[in-house]
C-alpha positions as CSV (number, residue, x, y, z in Angstrom):
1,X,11.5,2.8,12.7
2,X,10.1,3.8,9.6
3,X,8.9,1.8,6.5
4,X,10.7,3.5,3.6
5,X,9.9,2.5,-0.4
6,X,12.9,3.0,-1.8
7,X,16.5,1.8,-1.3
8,X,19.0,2.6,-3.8
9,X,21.6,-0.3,-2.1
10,X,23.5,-1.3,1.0
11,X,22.8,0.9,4.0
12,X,24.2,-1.3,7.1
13,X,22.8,-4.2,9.1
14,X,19.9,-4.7,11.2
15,X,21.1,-7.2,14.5
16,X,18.3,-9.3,15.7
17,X,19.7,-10.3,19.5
18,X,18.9,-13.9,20.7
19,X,14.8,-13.6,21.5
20,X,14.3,-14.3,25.9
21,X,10.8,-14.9,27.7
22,X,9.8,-12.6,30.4
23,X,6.4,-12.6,32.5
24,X,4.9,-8.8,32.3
25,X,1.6,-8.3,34.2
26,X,0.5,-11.6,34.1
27,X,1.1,-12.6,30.9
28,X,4.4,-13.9,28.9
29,X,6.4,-12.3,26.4
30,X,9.0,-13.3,23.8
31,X,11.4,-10.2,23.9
32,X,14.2,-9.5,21.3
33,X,16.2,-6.6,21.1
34,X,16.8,-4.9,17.7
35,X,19.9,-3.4,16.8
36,X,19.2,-0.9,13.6
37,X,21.7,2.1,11.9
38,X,21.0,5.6,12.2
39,X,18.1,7.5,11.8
40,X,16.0,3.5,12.3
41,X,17.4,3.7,16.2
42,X,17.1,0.2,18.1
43,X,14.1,-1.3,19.6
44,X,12.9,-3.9,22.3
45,X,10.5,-6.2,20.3
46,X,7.7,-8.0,21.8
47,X,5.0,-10.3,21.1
48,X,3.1,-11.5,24.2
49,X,0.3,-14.1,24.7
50,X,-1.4,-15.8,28.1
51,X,0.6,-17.9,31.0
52,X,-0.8,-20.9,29.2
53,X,0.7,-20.7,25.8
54,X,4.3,-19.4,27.6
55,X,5.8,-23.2,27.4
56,X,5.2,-22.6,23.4
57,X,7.1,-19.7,22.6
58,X,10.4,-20.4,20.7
59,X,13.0,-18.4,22.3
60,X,15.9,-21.1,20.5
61,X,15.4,-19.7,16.9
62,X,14.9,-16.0,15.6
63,X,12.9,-17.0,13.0
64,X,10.1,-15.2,14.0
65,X,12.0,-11.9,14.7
66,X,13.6,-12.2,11.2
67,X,10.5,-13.0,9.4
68,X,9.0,-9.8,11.2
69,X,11.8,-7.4,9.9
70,X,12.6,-8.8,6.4
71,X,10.6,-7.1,4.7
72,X,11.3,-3.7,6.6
73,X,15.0,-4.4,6.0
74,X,14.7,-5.1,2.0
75,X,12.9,-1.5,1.6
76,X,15.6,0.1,3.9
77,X,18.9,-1.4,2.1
78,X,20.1,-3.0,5.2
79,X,21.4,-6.8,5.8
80,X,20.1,-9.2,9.1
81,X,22.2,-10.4,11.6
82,X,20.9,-12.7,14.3
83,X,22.4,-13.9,17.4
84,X,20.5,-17.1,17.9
85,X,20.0,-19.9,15.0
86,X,17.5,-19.7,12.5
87,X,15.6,-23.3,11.3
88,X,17.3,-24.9,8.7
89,X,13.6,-24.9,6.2
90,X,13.2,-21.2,6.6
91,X,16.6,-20.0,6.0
92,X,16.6,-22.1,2.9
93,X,13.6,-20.3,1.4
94,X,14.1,-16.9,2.2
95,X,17.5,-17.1,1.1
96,X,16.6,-19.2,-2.0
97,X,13.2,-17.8,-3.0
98,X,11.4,-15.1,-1.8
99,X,14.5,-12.5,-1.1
100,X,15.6,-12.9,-4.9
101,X,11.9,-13.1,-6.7
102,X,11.2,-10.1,-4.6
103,X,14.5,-8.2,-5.4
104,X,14.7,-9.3,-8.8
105,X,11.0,-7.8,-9.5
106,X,11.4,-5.0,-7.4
107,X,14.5,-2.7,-8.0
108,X,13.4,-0.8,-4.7
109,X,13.6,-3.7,-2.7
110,X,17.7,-4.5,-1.5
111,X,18.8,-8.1,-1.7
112,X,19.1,-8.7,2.0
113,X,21.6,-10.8,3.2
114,X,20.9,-12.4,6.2
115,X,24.1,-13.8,9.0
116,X,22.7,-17.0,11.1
117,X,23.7,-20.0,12.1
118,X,21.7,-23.0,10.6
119,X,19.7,-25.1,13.4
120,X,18.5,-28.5,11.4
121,X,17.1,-30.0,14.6
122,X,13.2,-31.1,15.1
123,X,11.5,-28.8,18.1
124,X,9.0,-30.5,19.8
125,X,5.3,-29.6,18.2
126,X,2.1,-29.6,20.1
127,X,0.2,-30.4,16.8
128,X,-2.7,-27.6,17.0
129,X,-4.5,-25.9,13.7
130,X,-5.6,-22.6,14.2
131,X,-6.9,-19.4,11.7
132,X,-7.3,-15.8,12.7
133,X,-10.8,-14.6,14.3
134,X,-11.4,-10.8,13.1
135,X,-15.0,-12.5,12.1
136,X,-14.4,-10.9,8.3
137,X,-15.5,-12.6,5.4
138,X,-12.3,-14.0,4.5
139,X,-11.9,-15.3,8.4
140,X,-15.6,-16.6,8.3
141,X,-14.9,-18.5,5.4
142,X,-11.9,-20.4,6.9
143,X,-13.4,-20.8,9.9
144,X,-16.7,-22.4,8.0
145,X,-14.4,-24.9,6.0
146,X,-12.3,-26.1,8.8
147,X,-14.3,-26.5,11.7
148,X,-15.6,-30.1,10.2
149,X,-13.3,-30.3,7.1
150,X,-13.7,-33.6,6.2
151,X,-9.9,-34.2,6.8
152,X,-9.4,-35.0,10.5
153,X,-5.8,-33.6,10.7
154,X,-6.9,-30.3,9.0
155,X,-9.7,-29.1,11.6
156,X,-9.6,-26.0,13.5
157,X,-8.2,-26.8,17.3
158,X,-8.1,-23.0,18.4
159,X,-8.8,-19.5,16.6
160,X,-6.1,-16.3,17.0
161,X,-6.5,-12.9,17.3
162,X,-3.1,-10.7,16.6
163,X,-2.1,-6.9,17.2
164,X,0.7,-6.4,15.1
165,X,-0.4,-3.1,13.2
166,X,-4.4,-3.5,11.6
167,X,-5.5,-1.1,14.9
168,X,-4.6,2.2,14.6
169,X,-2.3,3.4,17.3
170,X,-3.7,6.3,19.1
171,X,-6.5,4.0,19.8
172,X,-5.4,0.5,19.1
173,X,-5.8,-0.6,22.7
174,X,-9.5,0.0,22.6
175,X,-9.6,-1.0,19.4
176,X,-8.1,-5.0,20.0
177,X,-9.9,-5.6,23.4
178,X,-13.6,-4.9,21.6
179,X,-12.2,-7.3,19.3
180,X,-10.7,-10.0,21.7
181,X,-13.9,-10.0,23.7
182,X,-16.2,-10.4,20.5
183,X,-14.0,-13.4,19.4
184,X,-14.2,-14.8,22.7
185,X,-17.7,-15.0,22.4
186,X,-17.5,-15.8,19.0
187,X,-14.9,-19.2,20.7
188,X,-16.8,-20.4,23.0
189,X,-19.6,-21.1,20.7
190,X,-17.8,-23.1,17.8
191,X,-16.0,-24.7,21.3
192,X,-12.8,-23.6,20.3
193,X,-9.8,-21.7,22.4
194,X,-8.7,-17.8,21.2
195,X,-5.1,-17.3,21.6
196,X,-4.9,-13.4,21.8
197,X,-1.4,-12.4,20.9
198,X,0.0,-8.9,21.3
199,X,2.8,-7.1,20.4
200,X,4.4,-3.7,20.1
201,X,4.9,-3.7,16.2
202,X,2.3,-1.1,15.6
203,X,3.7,1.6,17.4
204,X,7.5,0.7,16.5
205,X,6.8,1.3,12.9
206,X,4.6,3.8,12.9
207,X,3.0,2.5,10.2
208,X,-0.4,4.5,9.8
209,X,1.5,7.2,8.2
210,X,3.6,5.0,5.7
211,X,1.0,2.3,4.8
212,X,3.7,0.0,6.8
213,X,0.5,-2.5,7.7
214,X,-0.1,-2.7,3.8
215,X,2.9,-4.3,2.5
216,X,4.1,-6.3,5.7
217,X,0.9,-7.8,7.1
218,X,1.8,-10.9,5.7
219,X,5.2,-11.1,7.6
220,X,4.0,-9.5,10.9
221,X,1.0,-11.7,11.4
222,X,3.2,-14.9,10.1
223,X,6.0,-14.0,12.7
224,X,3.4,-13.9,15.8
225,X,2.9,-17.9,14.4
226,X,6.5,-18.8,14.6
227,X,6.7,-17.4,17.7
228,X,4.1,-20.1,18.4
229,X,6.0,-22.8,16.1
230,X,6.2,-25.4,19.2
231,X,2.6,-25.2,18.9
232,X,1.1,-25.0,15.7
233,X,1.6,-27.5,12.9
234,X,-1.1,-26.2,10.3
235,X,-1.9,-22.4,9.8
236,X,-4.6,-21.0,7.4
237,X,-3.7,-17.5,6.6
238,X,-7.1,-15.7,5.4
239,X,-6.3,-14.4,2.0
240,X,-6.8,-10.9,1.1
241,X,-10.5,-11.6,-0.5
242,X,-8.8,-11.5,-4.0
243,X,-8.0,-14.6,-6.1
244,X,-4.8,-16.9,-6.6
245,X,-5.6,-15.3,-10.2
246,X,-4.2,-12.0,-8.8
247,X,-0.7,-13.4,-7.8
248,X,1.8,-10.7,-8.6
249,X,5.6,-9.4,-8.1
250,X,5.1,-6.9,-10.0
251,X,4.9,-3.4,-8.0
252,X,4.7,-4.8,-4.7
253,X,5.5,-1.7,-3.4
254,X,2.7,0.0,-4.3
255,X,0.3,-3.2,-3.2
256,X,-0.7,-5.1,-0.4
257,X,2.3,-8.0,1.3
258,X,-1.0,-10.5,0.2
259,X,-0.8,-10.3,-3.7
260,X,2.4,-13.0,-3.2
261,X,1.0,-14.7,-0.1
262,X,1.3,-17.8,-2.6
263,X,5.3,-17.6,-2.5
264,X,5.9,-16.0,1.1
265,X,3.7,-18.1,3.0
266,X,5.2,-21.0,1.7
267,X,8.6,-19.5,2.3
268,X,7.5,-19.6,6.2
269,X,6.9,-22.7,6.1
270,X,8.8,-25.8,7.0
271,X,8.7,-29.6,7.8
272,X,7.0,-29.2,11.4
273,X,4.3,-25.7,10.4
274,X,2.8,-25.6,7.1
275,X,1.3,-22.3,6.6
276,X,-2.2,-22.6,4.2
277,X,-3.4,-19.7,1.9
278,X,-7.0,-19.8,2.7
279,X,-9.8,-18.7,0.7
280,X,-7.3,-18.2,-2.0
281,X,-9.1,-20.4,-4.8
282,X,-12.6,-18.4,-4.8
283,X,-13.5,-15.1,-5.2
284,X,-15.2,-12.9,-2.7
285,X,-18.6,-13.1,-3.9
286,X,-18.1,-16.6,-3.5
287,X,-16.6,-16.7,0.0
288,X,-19.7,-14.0,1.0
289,X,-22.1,-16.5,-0.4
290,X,-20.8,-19.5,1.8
291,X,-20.7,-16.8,4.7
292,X,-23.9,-16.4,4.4
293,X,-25.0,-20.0,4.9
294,X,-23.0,-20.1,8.5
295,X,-25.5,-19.1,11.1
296,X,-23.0,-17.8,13.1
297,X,-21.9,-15.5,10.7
298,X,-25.4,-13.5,10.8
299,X,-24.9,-13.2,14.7
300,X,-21.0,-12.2,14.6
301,X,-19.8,-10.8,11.2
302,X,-17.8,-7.6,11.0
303,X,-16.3,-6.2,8.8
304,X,-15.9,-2.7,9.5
305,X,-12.9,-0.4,10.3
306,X,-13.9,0.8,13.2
307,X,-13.2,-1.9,15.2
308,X,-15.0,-0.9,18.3
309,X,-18.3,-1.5,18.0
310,X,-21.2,-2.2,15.5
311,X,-20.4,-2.2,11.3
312,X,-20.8,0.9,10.9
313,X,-22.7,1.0,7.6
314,X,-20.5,4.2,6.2
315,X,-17.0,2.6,5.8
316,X,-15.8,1.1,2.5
317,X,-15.6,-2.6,3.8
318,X,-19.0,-2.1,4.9
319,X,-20.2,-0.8,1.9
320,X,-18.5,-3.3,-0.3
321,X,-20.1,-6.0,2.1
322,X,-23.3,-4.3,2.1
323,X,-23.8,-4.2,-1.6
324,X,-22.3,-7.7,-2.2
325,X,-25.0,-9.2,0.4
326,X,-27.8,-7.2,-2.0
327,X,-26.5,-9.1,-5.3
328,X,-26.8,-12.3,-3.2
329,X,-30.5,-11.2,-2.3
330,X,-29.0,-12.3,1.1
331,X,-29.9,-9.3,3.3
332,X,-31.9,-10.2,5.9
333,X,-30.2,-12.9,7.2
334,X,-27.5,-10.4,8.7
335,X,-30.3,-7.9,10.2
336,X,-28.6,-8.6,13.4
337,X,-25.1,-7.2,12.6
338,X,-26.2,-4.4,10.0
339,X,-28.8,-1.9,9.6
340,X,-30.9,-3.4,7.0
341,X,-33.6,-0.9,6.6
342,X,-31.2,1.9,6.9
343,X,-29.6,0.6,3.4
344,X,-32.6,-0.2,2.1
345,X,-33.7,3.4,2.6
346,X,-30.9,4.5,1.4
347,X,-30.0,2.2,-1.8
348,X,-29.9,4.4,-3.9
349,X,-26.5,5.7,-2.5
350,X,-24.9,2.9,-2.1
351,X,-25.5,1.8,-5.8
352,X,-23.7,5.4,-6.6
353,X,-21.0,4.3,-4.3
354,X,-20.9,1.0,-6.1
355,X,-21.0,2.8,-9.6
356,X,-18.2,5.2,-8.7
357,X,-15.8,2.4,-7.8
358,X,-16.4,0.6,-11.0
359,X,-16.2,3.5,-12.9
360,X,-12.7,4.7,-10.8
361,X,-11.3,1.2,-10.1
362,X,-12.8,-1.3,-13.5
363,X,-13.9,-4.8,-12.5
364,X,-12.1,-4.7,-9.4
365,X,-12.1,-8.1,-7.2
366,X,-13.6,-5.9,-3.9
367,X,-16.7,-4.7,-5.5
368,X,-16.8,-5.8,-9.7
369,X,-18.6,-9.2,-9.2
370,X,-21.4,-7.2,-7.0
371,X,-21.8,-5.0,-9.7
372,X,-22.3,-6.7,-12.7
373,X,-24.6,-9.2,-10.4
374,X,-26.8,-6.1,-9.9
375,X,-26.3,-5.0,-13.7
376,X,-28.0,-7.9,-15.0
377,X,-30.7,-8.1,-12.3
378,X,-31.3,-4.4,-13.7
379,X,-31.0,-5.4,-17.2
380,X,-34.6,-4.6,-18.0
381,X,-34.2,-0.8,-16.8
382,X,-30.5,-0.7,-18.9
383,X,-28.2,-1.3,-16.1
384,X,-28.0,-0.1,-12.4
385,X,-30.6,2.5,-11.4
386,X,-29.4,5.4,-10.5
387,X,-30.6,9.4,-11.0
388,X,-28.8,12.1,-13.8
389,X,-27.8,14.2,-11.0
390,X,-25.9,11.3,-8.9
391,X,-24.0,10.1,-11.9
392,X,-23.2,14.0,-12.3
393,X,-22.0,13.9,-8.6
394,X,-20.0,10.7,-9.4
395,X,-18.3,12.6,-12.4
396,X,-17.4,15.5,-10.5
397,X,-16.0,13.5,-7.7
398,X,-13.8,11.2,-9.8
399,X,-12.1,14.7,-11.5
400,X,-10.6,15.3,-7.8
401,X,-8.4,12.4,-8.0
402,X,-8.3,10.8,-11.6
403,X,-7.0,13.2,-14.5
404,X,-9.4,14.8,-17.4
405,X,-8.2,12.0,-20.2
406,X,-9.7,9.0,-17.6
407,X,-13.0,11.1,-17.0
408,X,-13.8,11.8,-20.7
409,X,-14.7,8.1,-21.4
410,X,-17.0,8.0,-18.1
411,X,-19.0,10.5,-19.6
412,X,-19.6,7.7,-22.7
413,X,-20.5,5.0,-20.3
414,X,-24.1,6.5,-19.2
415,X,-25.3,4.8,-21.6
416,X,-25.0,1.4,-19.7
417,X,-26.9,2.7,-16.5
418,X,-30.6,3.7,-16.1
419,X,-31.7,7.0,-15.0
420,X,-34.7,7.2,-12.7
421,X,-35.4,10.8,-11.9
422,X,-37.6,9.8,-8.8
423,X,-34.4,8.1,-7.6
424,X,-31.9,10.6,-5.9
């Protein structure tokens, strides 16, 4: 199946078969088959967690298999189908919300009906509260706010790890175990349980050549949770690192499933699972500066792409981590999970990098508030310190992907950086 962006209207149906659990090597899997037209084929769909959680998976209701396609359906023109029931609460809001704000803002997005029966009854709940453990900044800081939040019922019983499409394929395997022993770790010192959850969705999509993880991550990582609905109640979603400030329908198909996590998440939700948008009402600087006060943060942070082994120190997550840690003059306390003398000895590059993204990208949320942080602390040499020749370099390397009209104006903006020729 293949993630599409545009869909001029009605192309056929999409049949979600009533979900089953099988065991498969030792663990347990909630299986549905998928029924899609020609050229999307049809699909077995799994998402599979440990003998222990197997009691929790909610074979009675497709909601999690129809939360996991929607989105993949509206950008293909086709309608939903589904054998089993779906709950009463979710039906309501996609039908009622988030299928016709999305379609209504988004002329490349199809109006997808969905065919279920209604299922109003109560399934029983096991009551846990749980957040996602990739041991990012924007996982750090839920985990940091709800381990003791001061609100009994909203504390952190157990953390989650998902593959459902951030690991690249050809080497996702390698990818999510690093990961799922690191957050073990990671568990057992906080004292709290790691569901690991696993799934096929990466590879049935395809979606490293069509951005698929971009504008469904939202969906695919909520689906894994309703999968689990018998036991969570409360589930806080790690936001994106941007702002509620950057709520938006507008273009979703060119942005990140996150930018609306405001609507869809609440969309997911019902009576018995409220899902939370964590992290959602600071910006990143601020969530990196809490980070920074967790102790366990400076032993287990990452952030970087590659996801099997140490931050790297060359990817852009790292980077943008990197520099924002340097505004907060907060550095050394992460010596343990980044190369601070390397950066240090090389500063001078990663304030380029830092320069070229402002000057490609404007204030943007990732990297802005690091940079005018470092502005000011620079004020007295004019702005951020970096050599003629490496604002040359950035020039040059902007007029390979922006168009001669955008660069002109860069070359006006020296002005507001300082130029030390014994800096390269």
């Amino acid at each position: 199946m293949v993630l599409t962006k545009v869909s001029s209207g009605y192309k056929g149906e999409l049949f979600i078969h009533s979900p089953r659990v099988e065991l498969f090597g030792g663990k347990i899997r909630l299986v549905a088959f998928v029924d899609a037209p020609i050229p999307y084929g049809s699909s077995e769909v799994f998402i599979e967690v440990s003998k222990s959680y197997g009691e929790y998976l909610c074979y009675e209701r497709s909601d999690a298999f129809l939360v996991c396609f929607l989105r993949f359906a509206m950008s293909n023109g086709l309608d939903i189908r589904c054998e089993a029931p779906v709950g009463e609460e979710i039906l309501y809001n996609l039908r009622t919300y988030l299928i016709p704000s999305l379609s209504d803002h988004c002329h490349d997005l199809y109006a997808t009906k969905i065919f279920a029966t209604v299922d109003s009854c109560e399934l029983p709940n096991l009551g846990a509260v749980g957040t996602g453990a990739s041991l990012g900044i924007d996982s750090m800081h839920s985990i940091l706010h709800h381990l003791n939040s001061g609100y009994k019922g909203h504390n952190l019983t157990h953390l989650v790890l998902n593959n459902v499409g951030a690991y690249e394929p050809n080497r996702g395997a390698g990818q999510f175990e690093w990961k799922c022993a690191r957050a073990r770790d990671f568990a057992a010192e906080v004292g709290l349980e790691l569901v690991e959850i696993n799934s096929n969705l990466a590879s049935l999509f395809g979606w490293w050549n069509c951005h698929f993880f971009d504008l469904t991550n939202t969906y695919v990582n909520a689906s894994t949770v309703l999968a689990l609905q018998k036991f969570w109640r409360t589930y806080y979603y790690s936001s994106w690192g941007h702002d509620f400030s950057y709520f938006s329908l507008c273009h979703i198909n060119d942005h990140d499933s996150a930018c609306y996590d405001l609507l869809s998440l609440n969309a997911f939700s019902s009576r018995q699972l409220r899902f939370h948008p964590e992290g959602g009402a600071k910006s990143r600087v601020s969530k990196t500066r809490d980070v920074a006060s967790f102790p366990l943060a400076h032993k287990y942070l990452h952030v970087c792409t590659d996801d099997r082994g140490p931050n790297c120190m060359k990817c852009s997550k790292c980077k943008r981590t990197l520099v924002t840690l340097d505004a907060l003059e907060v550095l050394d306390a992460f010596k343990d999970v980044f190369d601070v003398e390397y950066y240090r000895a090389h500063r001078s590059d990663y304030l380029r990098w830092l320069v070229k993204e402002e000057l490609r990208h404007g204030h943007d949320t990732y990297t802005g508030e690091a940079y005018k942080i470092l502005k000011t602390r620079h004020a007295d040499r004019g702005g951020i310190p970096i050599s003629d020749s490496a604002f040359a370099h950035i020039v040059v390397g902007l007029e390979k992907i922006l168009p001669t009209h955008a660069i002109i104006p860069m070359l006006k903006l020296k002005r507001a950086f300082s130029f030390n020729k014994r800096e390269s």
